[in-house]
N, C-alpha and C positions, 0 to 999 in steps of 0.2 A: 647336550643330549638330554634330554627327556627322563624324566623318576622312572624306572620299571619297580613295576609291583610284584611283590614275591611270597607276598603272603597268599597261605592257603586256606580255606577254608574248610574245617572238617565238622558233620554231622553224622545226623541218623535221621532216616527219615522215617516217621512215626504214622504208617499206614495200617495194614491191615494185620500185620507179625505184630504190631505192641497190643496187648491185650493191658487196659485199665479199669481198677475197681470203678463205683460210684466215688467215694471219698480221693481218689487218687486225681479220677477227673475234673471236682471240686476246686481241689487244692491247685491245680496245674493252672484251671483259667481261676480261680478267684470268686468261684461262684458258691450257693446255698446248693443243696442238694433238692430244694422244693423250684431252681430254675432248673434242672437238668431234666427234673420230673415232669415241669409243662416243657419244654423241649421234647420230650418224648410222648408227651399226649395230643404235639403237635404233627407229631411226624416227623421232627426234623431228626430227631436219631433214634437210634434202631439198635437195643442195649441185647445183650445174649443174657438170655437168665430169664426165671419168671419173675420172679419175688423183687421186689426193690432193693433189700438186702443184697440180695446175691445178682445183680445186674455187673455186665461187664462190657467195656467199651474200647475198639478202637483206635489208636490213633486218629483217625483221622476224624472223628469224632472233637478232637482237641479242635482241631481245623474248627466246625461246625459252630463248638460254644462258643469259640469267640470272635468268629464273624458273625454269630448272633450278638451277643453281647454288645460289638462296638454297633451295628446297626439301631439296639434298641437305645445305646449312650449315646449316640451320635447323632441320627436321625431320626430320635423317637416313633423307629417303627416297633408295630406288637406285633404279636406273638405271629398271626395268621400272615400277615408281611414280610416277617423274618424267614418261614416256611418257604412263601414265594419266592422270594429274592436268592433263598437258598437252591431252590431248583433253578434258579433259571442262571444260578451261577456254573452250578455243576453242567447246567447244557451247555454253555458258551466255554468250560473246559473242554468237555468231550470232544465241541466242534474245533475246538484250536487241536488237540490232539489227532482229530481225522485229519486237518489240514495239515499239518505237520509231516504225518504219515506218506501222505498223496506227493506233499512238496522232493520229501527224500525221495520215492518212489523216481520223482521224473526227474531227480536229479543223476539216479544209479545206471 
């Protein structure tokens, strides 16, 4: 017979409920605080606070730096790249989540 697997896997998932400082977010991907800052003058996140001091981030935000990150390590894209490829990942989530939706719909 065949190994059955019986481990479980347990998390949290780190969306819109986890609120992190700037140095928390830092520290989580590995990053300076002066990349989080062009990430934010790029668009690509979107920190709660006005003042850099007092900026606050997301979960999923984590998601964000370090799919930037490996993008700029890995395929040497910048900043304006990182931007795009970020939107155009988030579309192609959305659309697999509509389809996803429609799928159970015509399975119910």
């Amino acid at each position: 017979m065949g190994q059955r697997n019986t481990d479980i896997l347990n998390g949290i998932i780190l969306e819109d409920t986890t609120r992190l400082t700037l140095r928390e977010l830092c520290d989580a991907c590995a990053v300076n605080a002066e990349f989080i800052a062009e990430l934010v003058d790029e668009g690509v996140l979107e920190p709660a606070g006005i003042e850099k001091s007092h900026w606050c981030f997301t979960g999923y935000s984590l998601y964000r730096v370090r799919t930037a990150k490996r993008l700029q390590r890995d395929l040497q894209v910048n900043l304006a790249g990182v931007a795009l490829a970020l939107e155009l990942l988030d579309e192609v989530r959305q659309l697999r989540e509509r389809l996803d939706r429609i799928a159970k719909l015509r399975h119910d």
